[in-house]
N, C-alpha and C positions, 0 to 999 in steps of 0.2 A: 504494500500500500504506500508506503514511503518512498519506496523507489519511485514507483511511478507517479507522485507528486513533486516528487526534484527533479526529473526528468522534465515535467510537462508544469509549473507551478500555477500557470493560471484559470481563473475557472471556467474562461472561455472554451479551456479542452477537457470540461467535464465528460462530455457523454464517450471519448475516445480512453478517456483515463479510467470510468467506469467498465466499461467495454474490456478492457484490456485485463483488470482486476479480476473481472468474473473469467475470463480467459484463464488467469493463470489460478485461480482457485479450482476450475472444473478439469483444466487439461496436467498439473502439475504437482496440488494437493489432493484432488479429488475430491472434496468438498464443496461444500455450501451452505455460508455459514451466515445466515439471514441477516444478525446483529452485527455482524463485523461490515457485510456489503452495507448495512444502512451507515455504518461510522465511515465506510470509506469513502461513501455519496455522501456525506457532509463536509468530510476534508476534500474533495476533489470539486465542489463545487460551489464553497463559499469562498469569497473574497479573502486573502492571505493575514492571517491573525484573528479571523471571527471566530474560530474555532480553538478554545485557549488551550485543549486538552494537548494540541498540534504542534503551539508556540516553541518549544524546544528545537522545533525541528527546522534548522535549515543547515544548507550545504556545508557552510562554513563555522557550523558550531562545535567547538570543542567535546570531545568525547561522546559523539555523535553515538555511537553503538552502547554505548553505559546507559544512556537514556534512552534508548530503544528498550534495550533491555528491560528497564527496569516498565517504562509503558505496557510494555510486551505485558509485566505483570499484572499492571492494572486492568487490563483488558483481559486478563484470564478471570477476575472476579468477576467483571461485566457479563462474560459467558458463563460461569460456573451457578451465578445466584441461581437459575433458573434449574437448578440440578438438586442447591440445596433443597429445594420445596420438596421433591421425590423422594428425598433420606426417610427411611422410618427407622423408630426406635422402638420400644415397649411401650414406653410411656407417651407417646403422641401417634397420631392417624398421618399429619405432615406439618412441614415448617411453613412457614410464612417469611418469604424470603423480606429480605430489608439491608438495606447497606446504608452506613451515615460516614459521610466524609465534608470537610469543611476545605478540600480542595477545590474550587471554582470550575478548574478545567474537564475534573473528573467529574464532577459534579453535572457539569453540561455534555458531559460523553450520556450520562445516564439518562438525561432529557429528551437524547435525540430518538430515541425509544425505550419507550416506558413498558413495564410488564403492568396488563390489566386483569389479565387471568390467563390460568393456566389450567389445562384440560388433563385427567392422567387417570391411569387405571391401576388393578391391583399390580402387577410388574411393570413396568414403567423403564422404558430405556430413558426415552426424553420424553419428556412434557410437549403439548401442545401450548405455544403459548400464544396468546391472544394481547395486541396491541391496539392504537388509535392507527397507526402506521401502514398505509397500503404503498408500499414504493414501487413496484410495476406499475399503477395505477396513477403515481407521479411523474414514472419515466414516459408515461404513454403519454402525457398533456403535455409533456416536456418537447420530446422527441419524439412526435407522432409518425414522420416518416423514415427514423430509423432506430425505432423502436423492438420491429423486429428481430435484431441484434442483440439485443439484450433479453427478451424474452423467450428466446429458444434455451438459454439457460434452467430456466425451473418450469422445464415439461417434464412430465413422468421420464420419459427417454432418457433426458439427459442426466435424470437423479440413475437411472437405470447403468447408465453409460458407466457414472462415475461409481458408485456399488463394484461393477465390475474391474473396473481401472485398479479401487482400491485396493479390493484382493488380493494382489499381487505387492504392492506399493511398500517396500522395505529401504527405500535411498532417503530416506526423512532428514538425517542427517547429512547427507551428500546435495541437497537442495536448500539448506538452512545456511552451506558453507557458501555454496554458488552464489544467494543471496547477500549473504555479508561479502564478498569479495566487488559484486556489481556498487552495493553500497560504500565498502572504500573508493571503490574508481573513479565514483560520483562525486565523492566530496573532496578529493585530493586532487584537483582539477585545478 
């Protein structure tokens, strides 16, 4: 996601920066990871600094991958809440996820999609969860005539596609290095 914001930083190249993001989640991670695609459509297509969670991030800032890093974590809560709800124990049926931070920028990561509910049954791998947030539905008023780019991504097929892809998908680490190497190149410019 960062790469392809330092690459391209303006938000004039939203819909190619989006575009390229679901590209490399479907064809490279195998994934699709709904809350990350809406965090990366907010850094890819508001104006440079609106988005304060992001603020650390430019080409020429010192120890550029220590703050990834450490983002990287925050954004593993962002995804996780929705996991804790599923935990059972003895003493409760489930949790009621909740995170308090007095961090501003994190704090506005969590805005850009809110959990309103969340659907689950007695086994529960993931939770269905339920937002205000239709972004297909945004891309299409956006990008109406090339909209279609982006919506071949979350057809049955292509969750299908990528199920199969994963199967196989044991280089997790040999694509985590390829990344940080694109990201030195980029900032050592």
């Amino acid at each position: 996601m960062v790469i392809i914001q330092l690459k391209r930083p303006s938000p004039n190249n939203a819909f190619d920066k989006i575009r390229d993001y679901l590209e490399l989640l479907h064809s490279r991670w195998h994934v699709m990871f709904l809350r990350l695609v809406v965090v990366a459509w907010e850094l890819f297509s508001r104006q440079g600094g609106s988005f304060k969670f992001f603020n650390p991030i430019q080409s020429d800032a010192p120890q550029l991958l220590s703050k990834l890093r450490g983002m990287a974590w925050d954004l593993h809560h962002f995804l996780f809440l929705e996991q804790v709800a599923v935990h059972r124990n003895v003493r409760s049926s489930f949790l009621i996820p909740f995170f308090l931070t007095f961090d501003r920028g994190l704090s506005q990561l969590w805005d850009v999609y809110p959990i309103h509910g969340l659907l689950f049954h007695d086994t529960p791998l993931h939770p269905i969860v339920y937002t205000n947030r239709d972004l297909l539905d945004e891309w299409k008023k956006t990008f109406p005539d090339r909209f279609h780019h982006l919506e071949k991504y979350f057809t049955y097929e292509a969750g299908q596609e990528r199920n199969v892809l994963a199967t196989g998908f044991s280089n997790l680490g040999t694509l985590v290095e390829e990344l940080e190497i694109e990201l030195k190149t980029l900032t050592t410019k």
